[in-house]
Each structure stands twice: as structure tokens, then as C-alpha cells.
C-alpha positions in Angstrom: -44.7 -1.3 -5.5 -42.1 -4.0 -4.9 -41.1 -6.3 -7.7 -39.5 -9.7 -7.1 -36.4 -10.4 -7.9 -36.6 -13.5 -10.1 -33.6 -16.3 -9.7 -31.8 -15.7 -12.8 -31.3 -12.0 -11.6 -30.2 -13.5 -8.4 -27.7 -16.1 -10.3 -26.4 -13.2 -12.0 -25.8 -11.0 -8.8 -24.4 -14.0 -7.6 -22.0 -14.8 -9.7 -21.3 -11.3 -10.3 -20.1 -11.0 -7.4 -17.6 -14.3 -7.2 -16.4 -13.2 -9.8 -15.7 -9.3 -7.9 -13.7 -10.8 -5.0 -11.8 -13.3 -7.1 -10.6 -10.3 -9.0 -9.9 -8.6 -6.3 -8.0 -11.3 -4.6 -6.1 -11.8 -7.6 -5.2 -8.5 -8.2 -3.6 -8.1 -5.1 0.0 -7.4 -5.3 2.7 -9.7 -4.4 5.9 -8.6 -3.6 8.7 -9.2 -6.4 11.5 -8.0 -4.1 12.1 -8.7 -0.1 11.9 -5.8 2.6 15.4 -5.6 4.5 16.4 -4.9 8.0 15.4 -6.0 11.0 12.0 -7.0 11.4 9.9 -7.3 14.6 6.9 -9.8 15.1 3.9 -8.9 17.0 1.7 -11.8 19.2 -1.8 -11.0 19.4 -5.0 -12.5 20.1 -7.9 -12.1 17.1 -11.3 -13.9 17.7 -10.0 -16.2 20.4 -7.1 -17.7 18.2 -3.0 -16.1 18.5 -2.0 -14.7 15.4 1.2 -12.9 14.6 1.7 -9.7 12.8 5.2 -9.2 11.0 6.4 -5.3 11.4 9.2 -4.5 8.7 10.7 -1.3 9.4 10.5 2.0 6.7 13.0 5.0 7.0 11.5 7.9 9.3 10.7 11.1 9.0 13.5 13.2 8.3 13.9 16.8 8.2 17.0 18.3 5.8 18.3 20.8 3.7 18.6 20.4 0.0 21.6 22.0 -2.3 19.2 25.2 -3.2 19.0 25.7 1.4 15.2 24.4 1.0 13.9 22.6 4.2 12.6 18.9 2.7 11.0 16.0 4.5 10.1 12.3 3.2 6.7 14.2 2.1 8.8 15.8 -0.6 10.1 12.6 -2.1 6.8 10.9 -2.2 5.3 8.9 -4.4 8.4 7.6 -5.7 10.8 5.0 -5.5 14.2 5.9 -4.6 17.5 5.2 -4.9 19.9 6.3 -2.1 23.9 7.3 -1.6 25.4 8.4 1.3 28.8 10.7 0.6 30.4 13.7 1.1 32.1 16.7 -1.2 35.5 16.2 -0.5 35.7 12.7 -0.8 38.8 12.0 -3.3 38.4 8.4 -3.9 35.1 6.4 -3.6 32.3 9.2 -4.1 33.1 10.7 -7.6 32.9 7.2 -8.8 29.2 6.5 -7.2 28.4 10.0 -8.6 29.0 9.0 -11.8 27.8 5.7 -11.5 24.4 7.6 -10.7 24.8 10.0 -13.6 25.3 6.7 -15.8 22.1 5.2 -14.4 19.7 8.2 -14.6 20.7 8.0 -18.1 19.9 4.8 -18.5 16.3 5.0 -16.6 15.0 8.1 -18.3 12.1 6.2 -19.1 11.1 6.2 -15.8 12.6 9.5 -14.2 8.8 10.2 -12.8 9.2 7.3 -10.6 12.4 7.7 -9.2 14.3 10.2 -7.1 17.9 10.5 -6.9 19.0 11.3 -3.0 22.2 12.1 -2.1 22.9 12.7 1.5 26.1 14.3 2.9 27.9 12.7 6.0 30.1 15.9 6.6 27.2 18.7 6.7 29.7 21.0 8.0 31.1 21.5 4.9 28.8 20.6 3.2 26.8 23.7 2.8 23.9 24.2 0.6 26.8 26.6 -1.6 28.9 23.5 -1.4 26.4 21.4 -2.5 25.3 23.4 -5.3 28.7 23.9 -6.4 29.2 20.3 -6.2 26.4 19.7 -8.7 27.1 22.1 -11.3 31.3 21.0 -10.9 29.9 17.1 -12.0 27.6 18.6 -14.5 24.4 16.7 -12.5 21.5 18.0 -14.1 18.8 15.8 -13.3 15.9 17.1 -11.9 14.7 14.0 -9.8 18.3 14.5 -7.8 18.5 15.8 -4.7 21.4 16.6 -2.4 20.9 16.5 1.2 22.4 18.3 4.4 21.5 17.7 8.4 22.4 16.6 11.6 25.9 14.5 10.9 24.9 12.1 13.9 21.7 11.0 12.5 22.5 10.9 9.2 25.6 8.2 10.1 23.3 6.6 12.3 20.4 6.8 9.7 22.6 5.1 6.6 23.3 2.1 9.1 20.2 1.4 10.7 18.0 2.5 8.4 19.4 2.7 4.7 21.7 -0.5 5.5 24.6 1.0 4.6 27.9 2.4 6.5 28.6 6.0 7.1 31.0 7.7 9.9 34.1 9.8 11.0 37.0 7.9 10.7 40.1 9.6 11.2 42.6 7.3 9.5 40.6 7.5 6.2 40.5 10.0 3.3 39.2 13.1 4.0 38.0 11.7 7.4 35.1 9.9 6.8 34.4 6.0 5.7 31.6 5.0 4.0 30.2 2.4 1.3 30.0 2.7 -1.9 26.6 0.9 -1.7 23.0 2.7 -3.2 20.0 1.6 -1.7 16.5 1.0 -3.3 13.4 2.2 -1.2 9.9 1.6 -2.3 7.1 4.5 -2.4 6.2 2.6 1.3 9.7 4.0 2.7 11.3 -0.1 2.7 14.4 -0.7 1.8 14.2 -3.5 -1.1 17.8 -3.9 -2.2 21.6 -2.5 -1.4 23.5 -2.7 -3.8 27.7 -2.6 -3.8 28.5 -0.8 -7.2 31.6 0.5 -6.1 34.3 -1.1 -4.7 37.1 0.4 -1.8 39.5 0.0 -4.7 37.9 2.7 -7.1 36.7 -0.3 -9.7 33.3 -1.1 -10.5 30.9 -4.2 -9.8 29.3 -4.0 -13.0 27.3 -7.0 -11.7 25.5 -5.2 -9.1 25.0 -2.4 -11.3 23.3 -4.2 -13.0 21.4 -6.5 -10.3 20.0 -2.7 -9.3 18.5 -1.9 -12.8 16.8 -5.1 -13.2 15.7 -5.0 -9.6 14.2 -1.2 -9.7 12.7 -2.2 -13.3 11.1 -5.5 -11.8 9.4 -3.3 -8.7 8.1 -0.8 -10.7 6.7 -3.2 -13.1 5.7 -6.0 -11.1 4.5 -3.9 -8.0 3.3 -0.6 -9.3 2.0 -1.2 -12.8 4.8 1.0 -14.4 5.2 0.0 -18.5 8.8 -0.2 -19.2 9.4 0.4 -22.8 
């Protein structure tokens, strides 16, 4: 038997239903931060009329070594939001200040250590062997779980930290122990898009205390604003 469906039912379905894709609209998440880097924009035709389709790029798939000689991709650091150096070992001026900038700011987002990762790439993996690596971490006394240091090809990993992580990295023979790089950290989303670079540490060994702290408000605003993260 089929029963009809009287009109307060259907008012009810009705409105129901508004009241479903208004949510849903409203729930959608805006982004709180920009996407950096060069973007490309895509032409195309939908239904007869030209739209165009914005294409932000994300870091690629990478394939490294960690500190304990463990193969890791992206896939290992998923589901997180990161925040990004590039150094090496044996640097003697610049790196052992980022490092314990980082160590400072793990300690200071403890609250959230299962929504961040720590990554540390090497720009002088021939040295920087997983033993080296390892030794490095215990030497600084980094005991952070959600850090890792990384090792791989020293030509992608310069080119990588320019185009990709926004920040510089390369041989230069005229610096200290041969290589230059900045003392910048850079903010990725769970997406793999850089949000933010930030220059903590100066070429002069001081500290910009005022993008130190531009990058904990910044990574506190995307986790909260973007991904629902309570921070107490």
C-alpha cells in the first residue's frame, strides 16, 4: 500500500533539507593562511562558459633516509602539518641556533606534538650519514619524537628547499663549512602547501624573536581555524 505524503511532511523534508546545504556551505573551510609559490592558472571551458582553475603547487613525493637509515616518503609524514629546516652537521654558525630555536618551539607546542612533525633535511648528505645524523641528535640532546632528520640526493634537496620549500640551500665555497643556506623554517599544511616561511635566524647568529613568534601564532591559527584542533 502506498501512503501519501501529507504537506507538512513535505515542509519538513523541505526545510530540512535548506537547512542541510546551508550547513554544509557554511561549514566549509576557509583558508586563514595563503598558499605560497608560484601558482599556475588553468582556462577551461564548463557548460559553454570559460572558467579558470587556480593550481597552487604542494611539495612532491620524496624519497629519503632518516637518522635511524629508514627509507621515508611524504606518506610517512602524513596527516600532519609541518614545520621544515634545511641544514647540515657541520655547520658552525647559523644551524645550531635554528636547532635550538626548534627545540625551544617543540617545547612550547607540546600541546599539539600529534599534529606537527619536526623535518630536518641535510644539504651535505655526504656526510651526513644516518650515524652522523644520529649522533647529531643525541650531541643536541633532540629528543622529540615528531623530529625527523633527513638524508638524499644533495642536488634535489638544494633544488627542493628553493623551489619547493621557498627557502635557499647550496654549495658555496666561500662560506662556512661550504654550504649557504637560510635560517628560514617553513610551515606546510597536511595538503603538502607551503603556508608561511619564516626568518628566525639571522646571518649574524641573533634572533628575530618577531618571526618566531609570527610562526607560532601562524601554525596555532591553521590548526585551529582550518583543522578543528582545540588549543588549550
Amino acid at each position: 500500500m502506498i501512503k501519501s505524503v501529507g504537506a507538512k511532511t513535505i515542509n519538513f523534508i523541505g526545510g530540512t533539507l535548506i537547512l542541510l546545504l546551508i550547513f554544509s556551505c557554511s561549514s566549509k573551510k576557509e583558508r586563514v593562511l595563503p598558499i605560497l609559490g608560484n601558482y599556475d592558472v588553468i582556462y577551461k571551458t564548463v557548460d559553454g562558459k570559460e572558467v579558470t582553475d587556480t593550481i597552487f603547487p604542494k611539495i612532491p613525493k620524496f624519497y629519503y633516509q632518516d637518522e635511524n637509515g629508514k627509507e621515508v616518503t611524504n606518506k610517512n609524514f602524513k596527516n600532519r602539518v609541518w614545520i621544515v629546516e634545511f641544514f647540515f652537521a657541520r655547520c658552525p654558525s647559523i644551524c645550531p641556533i635554528m636547532n635550538s630555536q626548534l627545540k625551544r618551539f617543540y617545547k612550547e607546542t607540546k600541546e599539539v606534538t600529534s599534529e606537527l612533525q619536526f623535518l630536518s633535511f641535510t644539504i651535505d648528505p655526504k656526510n651526513d650519514t644516518p650515524e652522523a645524523l644520529l649522533a647529531y641528535r643525541k650531541k643536541n640532546n633532540i629528543t622529540a619524537k615528531n623530529w625527523s632528520f633527513l638524508r638524499g640526493n644533495e642536488a634535489e634537496t638544494h633544488r627542493m628547499g628553493i623551489e619547493n620549500f621557498q627557502t635557499f640551500a647550496g654549495r658555496d665555497a666561500e662560506a662556512e663549512g661550504g654550504f649557504a643556506h637560510s635560517g628560514a623554517f617553513t610551515l606546510v599544511d597536511k595538503s603538502g602547501y607551503v603556508r608561511g616561511v619564516y626568518a628566525v635566524t639571522n646571518y649574524d647568529g641573533t634572533v628575530n624573536e618577531k618571526e618566531y613568534q609570527r610562526m607560532k601564532a601562524e601554525l596555532f591559527k591553521l590548526l585551529e581555524y582550518e583543522y578543528d584542533v582545540v588549543i588549550p
